[in-house]
C-alpha positions as CSV (number, residue, x, y, z in Angstrom):
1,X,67.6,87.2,121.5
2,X,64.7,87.9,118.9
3,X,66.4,89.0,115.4
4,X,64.0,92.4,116.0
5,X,66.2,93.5,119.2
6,X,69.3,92.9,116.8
7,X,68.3,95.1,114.2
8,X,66.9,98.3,116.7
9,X,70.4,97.8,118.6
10,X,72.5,96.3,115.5
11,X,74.0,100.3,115.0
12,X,74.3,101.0,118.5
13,X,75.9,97.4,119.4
14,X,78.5,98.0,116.4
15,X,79.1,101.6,117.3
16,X,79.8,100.5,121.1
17,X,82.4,97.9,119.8
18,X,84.3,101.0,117.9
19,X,83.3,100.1,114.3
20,X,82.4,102.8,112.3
21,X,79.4,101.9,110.0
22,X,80.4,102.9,106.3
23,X,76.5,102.1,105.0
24,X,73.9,101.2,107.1
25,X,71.7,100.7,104.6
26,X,73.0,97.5,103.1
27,X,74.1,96.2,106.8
28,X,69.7,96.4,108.0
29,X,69.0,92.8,109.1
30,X,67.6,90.5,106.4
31,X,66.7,87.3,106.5
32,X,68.5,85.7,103.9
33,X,72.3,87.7,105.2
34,X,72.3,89.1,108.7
35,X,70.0,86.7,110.7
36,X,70.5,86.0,114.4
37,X,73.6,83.5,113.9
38,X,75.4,86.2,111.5
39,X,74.8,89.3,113.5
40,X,76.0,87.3,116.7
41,X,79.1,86.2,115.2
42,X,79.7,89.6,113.4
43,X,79.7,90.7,117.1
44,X,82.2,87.9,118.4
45,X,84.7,89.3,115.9
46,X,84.6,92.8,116.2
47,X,85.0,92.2,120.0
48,X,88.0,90.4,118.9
49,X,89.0,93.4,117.2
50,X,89.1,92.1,113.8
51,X,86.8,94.6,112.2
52,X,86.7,98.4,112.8
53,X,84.7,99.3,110.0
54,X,82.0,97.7,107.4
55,X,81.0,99.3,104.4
56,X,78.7,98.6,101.5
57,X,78.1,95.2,98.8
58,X,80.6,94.0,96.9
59,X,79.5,91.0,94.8
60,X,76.5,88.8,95.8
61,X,77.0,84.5,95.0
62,X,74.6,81.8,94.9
63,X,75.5,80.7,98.7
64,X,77.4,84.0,99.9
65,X,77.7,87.7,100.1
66,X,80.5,89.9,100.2
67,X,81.1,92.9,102.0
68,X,84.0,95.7,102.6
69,X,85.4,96.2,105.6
70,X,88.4,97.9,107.5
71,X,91.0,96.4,110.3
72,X,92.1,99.7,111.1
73,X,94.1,101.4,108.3
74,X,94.0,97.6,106.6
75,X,90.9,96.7,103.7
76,X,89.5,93.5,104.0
77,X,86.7,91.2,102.6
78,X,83.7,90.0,104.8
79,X,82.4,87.1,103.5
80,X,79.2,85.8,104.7
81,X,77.4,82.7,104.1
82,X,73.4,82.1,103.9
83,X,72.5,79.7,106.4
84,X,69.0,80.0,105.3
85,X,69.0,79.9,101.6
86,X,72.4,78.1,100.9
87,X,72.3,75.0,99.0
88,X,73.5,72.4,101.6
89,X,72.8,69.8,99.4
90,X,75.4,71.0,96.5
91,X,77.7,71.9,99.4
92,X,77.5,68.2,100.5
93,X,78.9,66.9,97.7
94,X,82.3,68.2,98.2
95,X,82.6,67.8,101.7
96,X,81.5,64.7,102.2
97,X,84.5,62.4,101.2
98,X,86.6,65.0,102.0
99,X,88.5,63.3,105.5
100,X,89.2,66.4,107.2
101,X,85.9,67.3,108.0
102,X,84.5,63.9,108.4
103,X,81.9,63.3,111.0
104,X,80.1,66.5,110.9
105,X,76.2,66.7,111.5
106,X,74.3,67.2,108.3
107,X,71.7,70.1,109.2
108,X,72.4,72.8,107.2
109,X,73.8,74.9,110.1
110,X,76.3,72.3,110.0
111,X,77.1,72.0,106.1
112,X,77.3,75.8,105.7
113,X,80.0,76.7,109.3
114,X,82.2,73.7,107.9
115,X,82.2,74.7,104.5
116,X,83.1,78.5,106.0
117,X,85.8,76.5,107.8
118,X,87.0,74.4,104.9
119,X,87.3,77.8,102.7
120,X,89.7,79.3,104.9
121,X,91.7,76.2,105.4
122,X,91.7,76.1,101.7
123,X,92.9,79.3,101.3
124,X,95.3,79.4,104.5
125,X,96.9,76.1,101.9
126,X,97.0,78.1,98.9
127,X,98.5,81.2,100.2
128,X,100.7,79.6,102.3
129,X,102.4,77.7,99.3
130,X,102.8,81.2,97.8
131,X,99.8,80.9,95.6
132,X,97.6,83.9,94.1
133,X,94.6,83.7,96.5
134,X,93.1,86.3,98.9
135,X,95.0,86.0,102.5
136,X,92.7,84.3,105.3
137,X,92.7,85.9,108.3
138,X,90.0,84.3,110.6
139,X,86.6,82.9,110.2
140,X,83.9,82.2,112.8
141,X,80.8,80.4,112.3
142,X,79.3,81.7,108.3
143,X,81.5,84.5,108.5
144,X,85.1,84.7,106.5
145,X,87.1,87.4,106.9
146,X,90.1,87.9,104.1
147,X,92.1,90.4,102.1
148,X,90.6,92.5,100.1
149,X,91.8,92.2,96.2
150,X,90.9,95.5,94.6
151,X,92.3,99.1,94.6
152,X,90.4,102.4,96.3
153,X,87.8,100.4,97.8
154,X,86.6,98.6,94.2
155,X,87.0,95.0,94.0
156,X,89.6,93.5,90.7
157,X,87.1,92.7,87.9
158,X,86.2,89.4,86.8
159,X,88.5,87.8,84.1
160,X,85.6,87.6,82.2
161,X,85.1,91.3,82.1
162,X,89.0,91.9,81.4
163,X,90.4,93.2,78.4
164,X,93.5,90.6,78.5
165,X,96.5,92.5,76.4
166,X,98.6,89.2,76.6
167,X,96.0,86.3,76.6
168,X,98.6,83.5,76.4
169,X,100.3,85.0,79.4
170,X,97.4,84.5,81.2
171,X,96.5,81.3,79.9
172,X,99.6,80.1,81.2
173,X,99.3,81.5,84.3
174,X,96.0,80.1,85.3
175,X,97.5,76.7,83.8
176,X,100.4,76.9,86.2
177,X,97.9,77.7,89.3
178,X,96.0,74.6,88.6
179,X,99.5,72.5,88.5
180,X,100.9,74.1,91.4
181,X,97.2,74.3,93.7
182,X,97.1,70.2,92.7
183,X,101.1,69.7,93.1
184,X,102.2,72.2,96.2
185,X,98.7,72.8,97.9
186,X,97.3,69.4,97.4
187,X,94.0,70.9,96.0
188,X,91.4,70.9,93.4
189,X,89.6,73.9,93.3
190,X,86.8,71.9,92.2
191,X,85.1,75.3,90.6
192,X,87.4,76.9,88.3
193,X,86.4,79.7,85.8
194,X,86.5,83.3,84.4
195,X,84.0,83.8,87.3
196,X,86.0,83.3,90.3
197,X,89.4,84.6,88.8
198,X,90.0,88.5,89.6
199,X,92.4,90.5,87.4
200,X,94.1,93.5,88.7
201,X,97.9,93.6,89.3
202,X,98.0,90.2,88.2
203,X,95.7,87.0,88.6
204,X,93.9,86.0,92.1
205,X,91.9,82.8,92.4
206,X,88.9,83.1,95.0
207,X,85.7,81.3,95.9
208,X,87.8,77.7,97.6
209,X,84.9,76.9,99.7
210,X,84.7,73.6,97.3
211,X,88.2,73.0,97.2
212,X,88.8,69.4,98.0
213,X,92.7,67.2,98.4
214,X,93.2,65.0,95.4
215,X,92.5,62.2,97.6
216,X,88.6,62.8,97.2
217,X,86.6,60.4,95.2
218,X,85.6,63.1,92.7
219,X,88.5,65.2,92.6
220,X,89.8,63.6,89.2
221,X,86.5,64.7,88.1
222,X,86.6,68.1,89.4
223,X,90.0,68.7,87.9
224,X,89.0,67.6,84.5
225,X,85.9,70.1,84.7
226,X,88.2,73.1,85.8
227,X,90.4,72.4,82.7
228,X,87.9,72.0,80.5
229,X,86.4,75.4,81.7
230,X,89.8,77.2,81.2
231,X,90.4,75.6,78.2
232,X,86.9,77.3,77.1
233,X,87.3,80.5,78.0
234,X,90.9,80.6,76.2
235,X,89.9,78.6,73.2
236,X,88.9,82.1,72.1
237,X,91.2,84.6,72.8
238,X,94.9,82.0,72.6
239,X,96.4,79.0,71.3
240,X,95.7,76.7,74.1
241,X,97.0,73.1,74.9
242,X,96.0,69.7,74.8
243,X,93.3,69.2,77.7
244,X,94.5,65.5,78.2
245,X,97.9,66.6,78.2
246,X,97.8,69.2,80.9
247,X,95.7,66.8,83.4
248,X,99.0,64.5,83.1
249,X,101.4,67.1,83.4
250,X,99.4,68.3,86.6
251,X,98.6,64.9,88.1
252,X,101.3,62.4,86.9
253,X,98.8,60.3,85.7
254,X,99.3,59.5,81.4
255,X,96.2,59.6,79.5
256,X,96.1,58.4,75.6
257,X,92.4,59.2,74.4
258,X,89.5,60.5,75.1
259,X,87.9,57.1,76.4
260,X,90.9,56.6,78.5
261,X,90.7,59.9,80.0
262,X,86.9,59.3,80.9
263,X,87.8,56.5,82.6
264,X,90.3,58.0,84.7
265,X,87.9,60.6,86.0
266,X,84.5,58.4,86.6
């Protein structure tokens, strides 16, 4: 099926499925978002029933866009990965040493469904250990479909953009994810920042796709990087604690120095 058949039927195939289409305008097929793969899938899970509605943008990445939807009377996030212009290469590095998803092919195809697939799995660990991260409902192929974090259809604001009344409190909150995504989860989220932390209610952690188990040749490394990046961000709004002694606190591992940390993490 040519990609210009998808996009003269793309309405009427969705509106035969039963979803209502909130803004056609940003669902028209491009190349970089809703090529033949993505449209095809998008199909395979609104047969399944697990959209009824797709609406407009809500943040564009480096690798993915985002898009709201409805499950019936439910909001959710539709997250779709670029096959065409994703960096397979960065995503490499963090699945490759990662052993549950060992043994895939490396065409980008390949690299950009498992890392859709190791997302969710990272998520379905986080949330599942009662952590602050969007609920995973299924995924297929490049597409991810979650919870949607935000109120009336608007997605939480970055913490970057947040006017933080209690900085400490927060400080301490994003500390304590870190410990508990490494201690009850068995994760690194390998990616950590004001960027992919939403504040609304309270603080949700997204963007896991590079999540990796501590068991990882780099995830030392990773871990140091999110701490440091927190420890940035917090540096000028709190009082914030010894980066050497929260990687021991989180890992078990002591560290005296800034050389013996180093070493640690190469």
């Amino acid at each position: 099926m040519s990609i210009e058949r998808i996009e003269d039927g793309f309405d009427r195939k969705i509106a035969d499925l039963g979803i209502r289409i909130r803004d056609m305008d940003q669902l028209k097929v491009r190349d970089d978002v809703f090529d033949e793969i993505t449209l095809l899938s998008l199909y395979r899970l609104a047969h399944k029933k697990w959209i009824t509605a797709i609406g407009g943008s809500i943040s564009t990445g480096k690798e993915a866009n985002v898009f709201f939807g409805e499950r019936d009377s439910d909001d959710l996030a539709i997250k779709i990965y670029r096959i065409r212009t994703a960096n397979f290469n960065a995503m490499n590095e963090y699945i490759m040493g990662d052993r549950r998803f060992s043994g895939i092919r490396r065409t980008r195809k390949d690299i950009v469904f498992t890392w859709t697939r190791k997302e969710f799995a990272n998520l379905a660990r986080a949330h599942e250990t009662g952590l602050p991260v969007p609920r995973p409902l299924v995924w297929d192929r490049n597409i991810l479909i979650m919870e949607f974090l935000g109120k009336d259809e608007r997605p939480y604001p970055q913490l970057r953009s947040v006017h933080l009344e209690d900085a400490e409190a927060v400080y301490h909150e994003v500390i304590s994810f870190v410990r508990d995504l490494y201690q009850k989860a068995g994760l690194v989220h390998a990616d950590l920042s004001e960027y992919n932390i939403l504040y609304g209610d309270r603080m949700y952690v997204i963007d896991m796709g590079q999540a990796v188990t501590p068991d990882h040749p780099r995830a030392l490394h990773f871990l140091v990087r999110d701490i440091a990046n927190i420890t940035r961000f917090f540096s000028q709004k709190c009082s914030v604690r010894d980066e050497r002694e929260i990687f021991s606190e989180v890992t078990g591992i002591p560290l005296r120095g800034e050389t013996g940390m180093q070493r640690e993490t190469r």
